[in-house]
C-alpha positions as CSV (number, residue, x, y, z in Angstrom):
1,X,0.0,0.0,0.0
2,X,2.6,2.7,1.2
3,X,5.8,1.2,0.4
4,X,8.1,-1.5,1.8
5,X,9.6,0.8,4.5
6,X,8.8,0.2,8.2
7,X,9.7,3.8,8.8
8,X,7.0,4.6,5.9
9,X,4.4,2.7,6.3
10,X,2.2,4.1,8.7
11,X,-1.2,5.4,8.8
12,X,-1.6,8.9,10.2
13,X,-5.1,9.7,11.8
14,X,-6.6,12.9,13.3
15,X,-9.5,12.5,15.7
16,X,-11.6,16.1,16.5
17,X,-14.7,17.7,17.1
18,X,-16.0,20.7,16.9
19,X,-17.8,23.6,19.4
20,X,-21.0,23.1,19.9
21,X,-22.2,26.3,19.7
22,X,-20.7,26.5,16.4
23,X,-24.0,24.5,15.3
24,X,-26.6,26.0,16.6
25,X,-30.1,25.3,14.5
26,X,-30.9,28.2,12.6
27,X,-27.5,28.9,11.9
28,X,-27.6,33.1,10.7
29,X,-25.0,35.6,10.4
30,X,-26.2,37.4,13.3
31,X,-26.0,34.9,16.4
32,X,-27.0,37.4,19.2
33,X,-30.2,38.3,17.4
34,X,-32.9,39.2,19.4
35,X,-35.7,37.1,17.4
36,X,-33.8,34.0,18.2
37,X,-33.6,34.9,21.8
38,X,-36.6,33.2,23.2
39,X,-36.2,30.0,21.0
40,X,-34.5,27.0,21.8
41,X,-32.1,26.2,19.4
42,X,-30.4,22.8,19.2
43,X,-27.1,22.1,19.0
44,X,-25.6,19.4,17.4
45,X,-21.9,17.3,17.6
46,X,-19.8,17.6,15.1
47,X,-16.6,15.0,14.9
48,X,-14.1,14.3,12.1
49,X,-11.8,11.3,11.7
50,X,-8.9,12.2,9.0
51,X,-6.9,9.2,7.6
52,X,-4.2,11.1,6.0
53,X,-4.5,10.3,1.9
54,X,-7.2,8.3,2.3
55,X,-10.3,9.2,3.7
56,X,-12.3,11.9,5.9
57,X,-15.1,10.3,8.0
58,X,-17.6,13.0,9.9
59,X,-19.6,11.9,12.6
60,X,-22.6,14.2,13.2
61,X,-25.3,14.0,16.3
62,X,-27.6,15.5,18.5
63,X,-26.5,17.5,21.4
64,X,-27.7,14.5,24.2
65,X,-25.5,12.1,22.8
66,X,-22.1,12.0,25.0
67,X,-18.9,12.8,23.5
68,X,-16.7,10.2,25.2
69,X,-14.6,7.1,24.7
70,X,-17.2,5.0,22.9
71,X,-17.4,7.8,20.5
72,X,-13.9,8.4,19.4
73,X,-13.8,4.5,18.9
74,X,-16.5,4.0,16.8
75,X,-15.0,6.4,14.5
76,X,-11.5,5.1,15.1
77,X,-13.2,1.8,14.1
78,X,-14.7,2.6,11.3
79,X,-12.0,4.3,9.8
80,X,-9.4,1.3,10.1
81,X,-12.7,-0.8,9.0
82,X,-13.0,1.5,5.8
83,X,-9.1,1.1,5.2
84,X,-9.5,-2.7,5.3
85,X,-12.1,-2.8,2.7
86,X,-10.4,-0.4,0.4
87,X,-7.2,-1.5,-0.4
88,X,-7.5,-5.0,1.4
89,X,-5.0,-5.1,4.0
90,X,-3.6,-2.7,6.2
91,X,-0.5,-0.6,7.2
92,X,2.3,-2.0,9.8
93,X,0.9,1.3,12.1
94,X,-1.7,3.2,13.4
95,X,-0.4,6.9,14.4
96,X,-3.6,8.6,16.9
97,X,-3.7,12.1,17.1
98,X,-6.4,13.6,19.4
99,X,-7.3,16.4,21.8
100,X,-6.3,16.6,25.2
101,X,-8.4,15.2,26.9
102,X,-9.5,12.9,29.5
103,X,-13.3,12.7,28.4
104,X,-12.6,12.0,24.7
105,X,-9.3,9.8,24.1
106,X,-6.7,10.4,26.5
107,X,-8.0,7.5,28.9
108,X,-7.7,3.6,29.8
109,X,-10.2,2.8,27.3
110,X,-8.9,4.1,24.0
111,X,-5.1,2.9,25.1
112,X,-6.4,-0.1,25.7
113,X,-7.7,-0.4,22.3
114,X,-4.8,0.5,20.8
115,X,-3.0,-2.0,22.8
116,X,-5.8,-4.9,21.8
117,X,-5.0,-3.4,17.9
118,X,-1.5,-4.1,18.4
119,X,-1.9,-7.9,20.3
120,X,-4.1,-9.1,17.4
121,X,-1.2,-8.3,14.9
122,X,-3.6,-6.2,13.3
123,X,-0.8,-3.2,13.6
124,X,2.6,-4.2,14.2
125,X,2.9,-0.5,16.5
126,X,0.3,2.0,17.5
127,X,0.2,5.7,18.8
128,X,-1.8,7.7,20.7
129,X,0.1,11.8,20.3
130,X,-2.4,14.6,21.6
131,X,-3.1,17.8,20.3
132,X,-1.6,20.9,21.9
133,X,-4.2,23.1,24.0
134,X,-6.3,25.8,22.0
135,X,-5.7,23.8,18.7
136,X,-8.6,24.8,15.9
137,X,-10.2,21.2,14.4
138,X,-8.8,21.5,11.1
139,X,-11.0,18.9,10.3
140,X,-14.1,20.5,10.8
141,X,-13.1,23.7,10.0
142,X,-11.7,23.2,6.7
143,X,-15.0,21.3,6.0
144,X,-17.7,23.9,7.5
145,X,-15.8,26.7,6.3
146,X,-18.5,29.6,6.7
């Protein structure tokens, strides 16, 4: 797929999300209007999953649904599923980049699924790197660009 190299061959994913209030329902140019005042507006969750040269996955849902662990894997997931199926096998790594966070990716559960990755030879080496604090999603923003 990528080349014969170890040091090469490597599949770089971001894992991000967007504000909330970014996506407010009626989105208009003028947020602090005063006819939108009195109405409740809902917000939704906005979540991209970039496999570099590959593919961009967006994961979009209503503001109730938690942002947590079980999230960021199911997109994780699918994007190493949808790597499978397109070119049939997959890298010798998985490089994670994600934000900060304790809530989102930066806990037992998503190391631990990197590590269960890893043990069913599935990746010969994973990563998990975190984003710095204050980053911009560059996912979602280069996507939603207003």
């Amino acid at each position: 797929m990528l080349g014969g190299s170890v040091a090469t061959n490597c599949c770089c994913t971001i894992l991000d999300g967007m504000d909330q209030a970014k996506f407010k329902c009626p989105r208009t140019k003028e947020q602090s209007s005063k006819l939108y005042s009195q109405l409740y507006r809902p917000r939704l969750h906005v979540a991209g999953t970039w496999m570099h040269g590959h593919c961009l996955h967006m994961a979009i849902a209503d503001e109730d649904f938690p942002k947590d662990a079980v999230c960021e894997l199911e997109q994780l997931a699918r994007g190493v599923d949808a790597l499978f199926r397109d070119f049939g096998t997959l890298p010798l790594g998985l490089a994670c980049q994600a934000d900060n966070t304790y809530r989102e990716f930066k806990n037992r559960h998503c190391v631990g699924f990197l590590i269960l990755l890893t043990a069913l030879g599935c990746f010969r080496w994973t990563t998990a790197s975190f984003l710095r604090v204050g980053h911009s999603c560059l996912v979602c923003a280069f996507i939603f660009r207003t």
